[in-house]
Backbone as CSV, one residue per row, in Angstrom:
resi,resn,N_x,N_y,N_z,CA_x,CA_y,CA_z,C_x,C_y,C_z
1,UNK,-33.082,-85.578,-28.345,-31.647,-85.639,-28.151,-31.154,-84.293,-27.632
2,UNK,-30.127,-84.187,-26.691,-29.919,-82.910,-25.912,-28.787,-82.871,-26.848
3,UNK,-27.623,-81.523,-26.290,-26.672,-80.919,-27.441,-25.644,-82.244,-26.872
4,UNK,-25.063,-82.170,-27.700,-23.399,-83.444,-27.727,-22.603,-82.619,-26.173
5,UNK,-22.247,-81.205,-26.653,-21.363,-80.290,-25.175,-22.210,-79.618,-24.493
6,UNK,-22.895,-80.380,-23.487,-23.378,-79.363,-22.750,-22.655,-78.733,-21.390
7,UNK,-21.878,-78.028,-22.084,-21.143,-77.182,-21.035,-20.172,-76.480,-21.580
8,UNK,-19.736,-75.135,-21.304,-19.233,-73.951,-21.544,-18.130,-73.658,-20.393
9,UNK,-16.842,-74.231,-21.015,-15.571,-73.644,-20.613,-15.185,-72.376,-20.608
10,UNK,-15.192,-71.620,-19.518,-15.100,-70.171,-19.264,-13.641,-70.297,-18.144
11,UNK,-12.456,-69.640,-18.819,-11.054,-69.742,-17.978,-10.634,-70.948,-17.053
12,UNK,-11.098,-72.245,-17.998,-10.473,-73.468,-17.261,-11.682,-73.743,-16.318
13,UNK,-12.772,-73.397,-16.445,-14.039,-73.281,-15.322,-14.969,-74.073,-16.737
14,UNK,-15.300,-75.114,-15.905,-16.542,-75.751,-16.332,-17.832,-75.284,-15.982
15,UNK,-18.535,-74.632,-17.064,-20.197,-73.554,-16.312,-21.440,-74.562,-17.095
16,UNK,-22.425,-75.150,-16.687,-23.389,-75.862,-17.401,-24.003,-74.410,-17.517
17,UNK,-24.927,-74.506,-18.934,-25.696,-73.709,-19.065,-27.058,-73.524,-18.329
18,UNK,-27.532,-75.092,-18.292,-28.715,-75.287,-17.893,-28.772,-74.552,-15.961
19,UNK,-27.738,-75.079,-14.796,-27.820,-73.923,-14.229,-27.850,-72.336,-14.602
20,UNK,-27.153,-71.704,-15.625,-27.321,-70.682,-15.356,-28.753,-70.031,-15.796
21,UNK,-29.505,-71.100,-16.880,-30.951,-70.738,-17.361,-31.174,-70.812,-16.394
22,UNK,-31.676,-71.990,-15.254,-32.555,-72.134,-14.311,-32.041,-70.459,-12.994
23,UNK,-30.988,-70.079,-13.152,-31.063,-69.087,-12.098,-31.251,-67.712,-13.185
24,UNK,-31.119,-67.370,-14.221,-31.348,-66.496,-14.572,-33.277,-66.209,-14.810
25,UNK,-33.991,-67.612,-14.973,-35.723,-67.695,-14.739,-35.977,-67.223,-13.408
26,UNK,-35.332,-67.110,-12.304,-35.685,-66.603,-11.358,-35.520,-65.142,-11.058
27,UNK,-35.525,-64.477,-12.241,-34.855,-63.162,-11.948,-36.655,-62.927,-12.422
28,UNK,-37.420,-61.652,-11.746,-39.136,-61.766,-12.124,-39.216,-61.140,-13.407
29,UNK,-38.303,-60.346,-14.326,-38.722,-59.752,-15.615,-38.409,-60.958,-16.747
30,UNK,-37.826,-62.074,-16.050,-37.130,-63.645,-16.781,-38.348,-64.432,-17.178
31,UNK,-39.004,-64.609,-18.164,-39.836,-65.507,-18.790,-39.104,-67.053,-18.879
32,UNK,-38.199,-66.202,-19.801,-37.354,-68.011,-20.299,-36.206,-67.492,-20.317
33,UNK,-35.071,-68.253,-20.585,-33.472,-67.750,-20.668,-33.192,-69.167,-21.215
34,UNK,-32.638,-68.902,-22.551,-31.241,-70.087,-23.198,-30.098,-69.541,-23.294
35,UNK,-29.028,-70.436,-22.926,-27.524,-69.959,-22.447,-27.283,-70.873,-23.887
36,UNK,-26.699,-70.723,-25.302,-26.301,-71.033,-26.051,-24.488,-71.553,-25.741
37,UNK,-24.157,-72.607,-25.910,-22.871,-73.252,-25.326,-21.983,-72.731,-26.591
38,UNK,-21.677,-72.336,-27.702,-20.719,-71.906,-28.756,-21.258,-70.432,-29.251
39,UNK,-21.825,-69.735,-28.684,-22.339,-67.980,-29.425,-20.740,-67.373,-29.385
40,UNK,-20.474,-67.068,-28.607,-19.092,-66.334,-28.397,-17.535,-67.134,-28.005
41,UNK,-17.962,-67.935,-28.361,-16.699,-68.860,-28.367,-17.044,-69.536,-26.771
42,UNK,-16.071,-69.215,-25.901,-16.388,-69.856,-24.728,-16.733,-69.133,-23.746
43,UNK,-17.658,-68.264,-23.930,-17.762,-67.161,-22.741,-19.338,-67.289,-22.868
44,UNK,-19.736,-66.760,-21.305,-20.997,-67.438,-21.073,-22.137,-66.583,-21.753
45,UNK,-22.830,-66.394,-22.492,-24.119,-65.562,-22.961,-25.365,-66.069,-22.835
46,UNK,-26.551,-65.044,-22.828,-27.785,-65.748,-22.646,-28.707,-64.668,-23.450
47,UNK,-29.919,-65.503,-24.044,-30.932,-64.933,-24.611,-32.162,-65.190,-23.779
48,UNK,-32.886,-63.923,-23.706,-33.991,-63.985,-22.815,-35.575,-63.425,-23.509
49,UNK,-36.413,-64.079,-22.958,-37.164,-63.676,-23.342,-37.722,-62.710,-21.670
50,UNK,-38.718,-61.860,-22.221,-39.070,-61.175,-20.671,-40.516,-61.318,-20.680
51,UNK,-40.445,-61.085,-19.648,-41.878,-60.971,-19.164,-43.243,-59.727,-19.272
52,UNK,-43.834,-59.667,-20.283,-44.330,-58.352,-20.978,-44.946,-57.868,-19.605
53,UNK,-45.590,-58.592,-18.252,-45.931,-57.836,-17.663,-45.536,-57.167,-16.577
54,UNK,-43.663,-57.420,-16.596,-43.068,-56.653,-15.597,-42.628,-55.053,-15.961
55,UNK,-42.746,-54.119,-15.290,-42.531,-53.049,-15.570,-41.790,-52.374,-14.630
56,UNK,-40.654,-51.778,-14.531,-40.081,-50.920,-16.469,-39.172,-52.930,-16.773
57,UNK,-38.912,-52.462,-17.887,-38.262,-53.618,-18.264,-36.430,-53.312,-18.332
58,UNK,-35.782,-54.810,-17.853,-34.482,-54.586,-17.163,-33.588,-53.889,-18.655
59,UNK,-32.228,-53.565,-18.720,-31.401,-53.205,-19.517,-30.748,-54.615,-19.639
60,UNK,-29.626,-55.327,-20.685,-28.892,-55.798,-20.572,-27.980,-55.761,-19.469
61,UNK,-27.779,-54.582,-18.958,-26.248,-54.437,-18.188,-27.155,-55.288,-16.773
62,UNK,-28.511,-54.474,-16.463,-29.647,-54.747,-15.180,-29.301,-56.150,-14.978
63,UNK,-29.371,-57.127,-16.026,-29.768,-58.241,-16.034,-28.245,-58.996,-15.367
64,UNK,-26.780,-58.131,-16.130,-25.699,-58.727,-16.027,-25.183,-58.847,-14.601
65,UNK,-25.238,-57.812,-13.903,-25.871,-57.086,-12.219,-26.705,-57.786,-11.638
66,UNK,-27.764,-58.202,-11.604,-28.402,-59.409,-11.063,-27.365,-60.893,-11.111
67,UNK,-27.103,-61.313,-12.123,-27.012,-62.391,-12.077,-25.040,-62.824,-11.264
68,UNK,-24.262,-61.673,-11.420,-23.458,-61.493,-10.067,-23.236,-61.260,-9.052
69,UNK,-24.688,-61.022,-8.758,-24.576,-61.452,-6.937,-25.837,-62.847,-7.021
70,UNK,-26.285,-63.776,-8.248,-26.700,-64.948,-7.734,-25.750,-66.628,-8.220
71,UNK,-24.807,-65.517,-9.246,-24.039,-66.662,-9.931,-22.358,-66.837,-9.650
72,UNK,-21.640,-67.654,-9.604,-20.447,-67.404,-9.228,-19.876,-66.798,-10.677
73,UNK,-18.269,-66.128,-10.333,-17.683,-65.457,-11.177,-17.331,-65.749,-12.473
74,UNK,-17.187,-66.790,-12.472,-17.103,-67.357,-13.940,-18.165,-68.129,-14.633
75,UNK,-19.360,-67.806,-13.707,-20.852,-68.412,-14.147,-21.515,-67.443,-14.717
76,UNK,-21.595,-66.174,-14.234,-22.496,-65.111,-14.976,-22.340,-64.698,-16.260
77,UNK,-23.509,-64.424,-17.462,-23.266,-64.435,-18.797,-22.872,-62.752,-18.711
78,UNK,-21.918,-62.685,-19.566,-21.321,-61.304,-19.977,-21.830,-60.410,-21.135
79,UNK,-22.394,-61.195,-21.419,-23.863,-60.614,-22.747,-25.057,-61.632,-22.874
80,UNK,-26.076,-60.422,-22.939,-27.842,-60.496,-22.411,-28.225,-59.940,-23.788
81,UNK,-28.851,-60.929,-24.363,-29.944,-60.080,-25.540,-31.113,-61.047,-25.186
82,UNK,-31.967,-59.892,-25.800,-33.214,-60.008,-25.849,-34.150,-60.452,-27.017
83,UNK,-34.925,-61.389,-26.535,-35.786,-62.167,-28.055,-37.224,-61.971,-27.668
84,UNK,-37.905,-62.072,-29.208,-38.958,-62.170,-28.763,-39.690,-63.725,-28.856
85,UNK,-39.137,-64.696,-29.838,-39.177,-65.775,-29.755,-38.403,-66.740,-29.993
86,UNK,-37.605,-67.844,-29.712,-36.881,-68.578,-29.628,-37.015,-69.809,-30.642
87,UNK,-35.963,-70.170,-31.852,-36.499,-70.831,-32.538,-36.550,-72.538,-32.296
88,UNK,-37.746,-73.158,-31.960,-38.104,-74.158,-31.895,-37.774,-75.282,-32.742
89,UNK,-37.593,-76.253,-32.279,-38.024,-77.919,-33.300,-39.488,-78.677,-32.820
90,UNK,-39.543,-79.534,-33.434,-40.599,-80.245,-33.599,-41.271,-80.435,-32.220
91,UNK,-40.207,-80.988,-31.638,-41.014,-81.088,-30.055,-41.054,-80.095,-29.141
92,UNK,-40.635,-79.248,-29.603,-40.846,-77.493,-29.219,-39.388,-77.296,-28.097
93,UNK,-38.962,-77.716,-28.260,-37.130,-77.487,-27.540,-36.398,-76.228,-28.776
94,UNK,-35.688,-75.596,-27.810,-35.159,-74.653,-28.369,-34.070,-74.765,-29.023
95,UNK,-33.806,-74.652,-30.440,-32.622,-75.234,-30.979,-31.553,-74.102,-30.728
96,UNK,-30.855,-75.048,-29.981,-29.031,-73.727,-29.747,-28.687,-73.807,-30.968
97,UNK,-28.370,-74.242,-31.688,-27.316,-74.220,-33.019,-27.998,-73.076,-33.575
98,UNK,-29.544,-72.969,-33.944,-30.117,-71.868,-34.867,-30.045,-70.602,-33.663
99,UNK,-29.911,-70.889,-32.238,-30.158,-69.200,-31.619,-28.602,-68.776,-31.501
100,UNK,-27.616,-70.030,-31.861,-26.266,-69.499,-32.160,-25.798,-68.400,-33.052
101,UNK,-26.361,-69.086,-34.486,-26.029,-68.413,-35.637,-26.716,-67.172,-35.408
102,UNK,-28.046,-67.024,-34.880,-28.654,-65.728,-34.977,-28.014,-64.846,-34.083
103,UNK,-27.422,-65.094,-33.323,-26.795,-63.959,-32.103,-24.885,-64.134,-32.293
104,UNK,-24.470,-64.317,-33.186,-23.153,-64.353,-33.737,-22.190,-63.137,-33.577
């Protein structure tokens, strides 16, 4: 079962998360990226995991800078943290509700 809202109202702007994961994986230090739809109320955030073998490894801000010149203005997440693992369910999908509470 996917989340009930999948999508994140940012200033009257409808942003799916799942685009902004799929363009933030294309960034090469991007392993994985979940865009959690309720962390900060309605503003876009993302947790990333990186890629241990890119070097040097990006900053938060690096990451926020990339993803405004590939995302439109009210698509890019305004806070980037970093995980080292993402907590799973059974069928190994990443549960937003638990990477919510943890990044609060």
């Amino acid at each position: 079962m996917d989340r009930k809202k999948d999508v994140v109202i940012r200033c009257g702007f409808n942003v799916s998360p799942r685009e902004v994961e799929e363009t933030l994986e294309r960034h090469p230090a991007v392993a994985e990226a979940a865009v959690p739809d309720d962390t900060h109320g309605e503003e876009v955030s993302a947790v990333l995991l990186l890629d241990p073998s890119y070097s040097p490894s990006p900053s938060p801000q690096d990451i926020v800078g990339w993803s405004k010149k590939h995302l439109g203005r009210h698509r890019y997440p305004r806070r980037v943290e970093f995980t080292d693992s993402y907590p799973l369910g059974p069928s190994h999908k990443v549960l937003k509700r638990e990477l919510c509470a943890r990044y609060r």
